[in-house]
N, C-alpha and C positions, 0 to 999 in steps of 0.2 A: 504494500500500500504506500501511497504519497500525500502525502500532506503540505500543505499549499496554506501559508498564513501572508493576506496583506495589509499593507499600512501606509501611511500617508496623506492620506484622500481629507476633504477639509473641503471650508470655503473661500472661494477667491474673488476677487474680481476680476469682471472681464480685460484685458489684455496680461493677467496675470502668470505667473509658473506654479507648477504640484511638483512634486518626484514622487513618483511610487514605489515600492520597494515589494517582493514579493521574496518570501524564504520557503526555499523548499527542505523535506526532510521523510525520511523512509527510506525505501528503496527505489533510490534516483536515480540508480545507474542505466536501468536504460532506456529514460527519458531522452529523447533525442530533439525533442523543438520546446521550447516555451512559449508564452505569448502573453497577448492582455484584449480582453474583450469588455465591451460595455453594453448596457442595457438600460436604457432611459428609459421615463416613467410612462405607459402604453404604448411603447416599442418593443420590438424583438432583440433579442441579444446579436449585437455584431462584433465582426471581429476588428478590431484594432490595428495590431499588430505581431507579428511571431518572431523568432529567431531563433535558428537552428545553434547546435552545438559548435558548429564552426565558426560562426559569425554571421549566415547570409539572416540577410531582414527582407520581411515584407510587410508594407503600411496601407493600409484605405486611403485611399485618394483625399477622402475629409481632414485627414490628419498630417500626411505630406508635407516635410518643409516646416513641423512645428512641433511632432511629440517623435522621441527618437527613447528606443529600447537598446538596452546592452544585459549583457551579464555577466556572472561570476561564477564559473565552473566550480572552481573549486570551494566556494561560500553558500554551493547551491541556490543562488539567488538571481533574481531578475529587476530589470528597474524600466521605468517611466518616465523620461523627463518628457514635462508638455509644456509647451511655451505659446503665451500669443492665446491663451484659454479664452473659447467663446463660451456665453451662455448655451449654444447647442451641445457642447460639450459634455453641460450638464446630465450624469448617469451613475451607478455603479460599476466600480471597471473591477472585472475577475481575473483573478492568474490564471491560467491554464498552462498545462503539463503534459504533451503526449509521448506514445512511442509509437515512433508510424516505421512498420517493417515493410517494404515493397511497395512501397504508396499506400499501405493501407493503415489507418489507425488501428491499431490495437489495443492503446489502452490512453486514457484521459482524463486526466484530474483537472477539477476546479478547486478552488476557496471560495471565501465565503461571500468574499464582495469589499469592496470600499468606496463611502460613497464621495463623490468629487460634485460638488455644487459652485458653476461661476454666475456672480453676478452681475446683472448688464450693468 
């Protein structure tokens, strides 16, 4: 099992910065992408952003050029900086944990949520 704690999340103002911080812990070895997805309030959960164990990223076109993920292999962690925060923004952002063998998911951890509120 993988366990997925985040933290961070608060409120900002609009053009302001979060960092998120995401610590993993279990059995992480062979988690191979992390990421961060959000869910605004009567919206469906999307994804945000991922990054694999090597480094490659990928972003939503809504986020491009203002929230940038990295992480820490060996601290088991993932992080969020967002910059330039709009009130759409506004949501729950989840960590997320996969192991994808052959393009296929096979296993996927969430946490619990944190919630990120900007104001116009």
């Amino acid at each position: 099992q993988v366990q997925l704690v985040e933290s961070g999340g608060g409120l900002v103002q609009a053009g302001g910065s979060l960092n998120l911080s995401c610590a993993g812990s279990g059995f992480m070895s062979r988690i191979n992408v992390m990421g961060w997805y959000r869910q605004a309030p009567g919206k469906q959960r999307e994804l945000v952003t991922t990054i694999t164990n090597e480094g490659s990223t990928n972003y939503a076109d809504s986020v491009k050029g203002r929230f940038t993920v990295s992480r820490d292999n060996a601290k088991k962690r993932v992080y969020l900086q967002m910059n330039s925060l709009k009130p759409e923004d506004t949501a729950v952002y989840y960590c997320n944990a996969q192991y994808i063998y052959k393009t296929f998911i096979r296993e996927t951890y969430w946490g619990k949520g944190t919630l990120v509120t900007v104001a116009a």
